[in-house]
N, C-alpha and C positions, 0 to 999 in steps of 0.2 A: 382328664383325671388319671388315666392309666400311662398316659405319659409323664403326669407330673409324677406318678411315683415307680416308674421304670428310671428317672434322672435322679429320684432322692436314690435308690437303689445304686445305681452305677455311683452316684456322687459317693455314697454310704463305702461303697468297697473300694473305690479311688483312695480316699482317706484312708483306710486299712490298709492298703497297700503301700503308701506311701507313709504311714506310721509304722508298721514294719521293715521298712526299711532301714529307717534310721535308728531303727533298736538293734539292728544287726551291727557286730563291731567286726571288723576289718583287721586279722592278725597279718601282719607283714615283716617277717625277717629280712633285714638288711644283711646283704653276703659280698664279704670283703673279697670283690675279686682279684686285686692288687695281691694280694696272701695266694691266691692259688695259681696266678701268673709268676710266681717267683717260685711257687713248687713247680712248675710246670719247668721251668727253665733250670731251676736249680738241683731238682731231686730225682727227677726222672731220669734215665739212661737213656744213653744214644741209642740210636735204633738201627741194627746193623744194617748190610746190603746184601743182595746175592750178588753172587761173585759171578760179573760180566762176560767170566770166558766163558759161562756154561748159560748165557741168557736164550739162546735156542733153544736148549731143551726145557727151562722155564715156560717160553714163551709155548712150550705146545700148550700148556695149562694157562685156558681159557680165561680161566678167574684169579690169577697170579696178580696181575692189575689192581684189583678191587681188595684183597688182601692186603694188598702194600699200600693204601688208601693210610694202614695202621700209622706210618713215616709221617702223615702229616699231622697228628697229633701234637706233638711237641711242639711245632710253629704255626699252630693255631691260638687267638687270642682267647683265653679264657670265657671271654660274654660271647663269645663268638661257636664254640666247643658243643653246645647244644644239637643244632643242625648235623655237621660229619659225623658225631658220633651213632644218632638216633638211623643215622643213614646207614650208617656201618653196623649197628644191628639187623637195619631190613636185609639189607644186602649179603651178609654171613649169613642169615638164615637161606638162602637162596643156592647156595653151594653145597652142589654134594660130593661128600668126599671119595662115594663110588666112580667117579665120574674122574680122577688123578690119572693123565697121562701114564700109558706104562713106565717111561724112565721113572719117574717122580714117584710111583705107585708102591709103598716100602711102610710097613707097619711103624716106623718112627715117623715116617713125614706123615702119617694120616692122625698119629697118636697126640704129634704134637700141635696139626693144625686145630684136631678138637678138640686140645687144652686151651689154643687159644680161642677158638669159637666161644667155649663158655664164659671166659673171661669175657669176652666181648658183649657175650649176652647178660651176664652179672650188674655190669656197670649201670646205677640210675642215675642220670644228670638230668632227670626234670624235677628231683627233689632236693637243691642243693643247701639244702637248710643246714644249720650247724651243728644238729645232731649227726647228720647224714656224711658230713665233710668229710671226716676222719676214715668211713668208709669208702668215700668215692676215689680219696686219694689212693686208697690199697688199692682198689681196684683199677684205677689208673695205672699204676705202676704194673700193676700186674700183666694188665695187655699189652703192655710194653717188653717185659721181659716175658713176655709169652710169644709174641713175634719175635726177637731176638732168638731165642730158641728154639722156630720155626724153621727162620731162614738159618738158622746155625746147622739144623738137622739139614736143611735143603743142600747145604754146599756142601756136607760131610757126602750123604750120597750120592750125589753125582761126582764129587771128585774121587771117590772109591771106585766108581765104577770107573770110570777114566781111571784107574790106578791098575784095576784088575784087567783090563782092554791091554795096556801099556806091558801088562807083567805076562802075559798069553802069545 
């Protein structure tokens, strides 16, 4: 007897559960990745380099690598963009900017890596829904030309100092 109404029971909320289910509707935006591989390619700017003759004094800065992660951006496939980006959020948070080799260590190169850091941390791409698009595109662009003017600052200083070495 308390078996049979321990199974109408369970039976009782099986059906509940499964009646609710199917009352649930399922919103799914379809997001035209074709459209954001052609901005990806077409809108975005190239993304500069540092200048090879000073890659040693780069190279004392540890986390120089993981930074310039930003370069693969552009030749990453759009459905593919989710993972390196989310990665390059963890990983930007992980760098601290006290920690800038002395050469490198100059209030524009710190100023401008934590322009880019926040750009980097702005960007949502687990919400690419088509309200969202128009924002993500900015912000895409943005850590692009936020790296750009990273390494731009980077070469400036070190070939200054190589300039002022040169002029002594």
């Amino acid at each position: 007897d308390i078996i049979m109404k321990l199974f109408r029971l369970f039976f009782f909320l099986l059906i509940i559960g499964c009646s609710s289910n199917n009352q649930s509707v399922s919103i799914t935006s379809s997001f035209d990745y074709d459209v954001l591989d052609s901005f990806i390619k077409d809108s975005l700017p190239s993304t500069l380099d540092l200048n090879i003759n000073y890659s040693d004094v780069f190279d004392q800065w540890k986390d120089i690598n993981l930074i310039n992660t930003v370069k693969k951006i552009p030749l990453i496939e759009s459905k593919q963009l989710n993972f390196p980006i989310n990665l390059l959020k963890t990983d930007i948070l992980k760098i601290n900017d006290k920690n800038i080799p002395h050469a490198l260590n100059h209030p524009q190169v710190i100023g401008r890596f934590r322009v880019l850091k926040t750009d980097i941390l702005k960007i949502n791409i687990d919400d690419l829904s088509s309200e969202n698009y128009r924002i993500f595109k900015t912000h895409l662009k943005d850590i692009v030309n936020s790296y750009n003017a990273f390494v731009n600052t980077m070469n400036l200083e070190v070939s200054q100092k190589d300039d002022k070495i040169i002029l002594n």
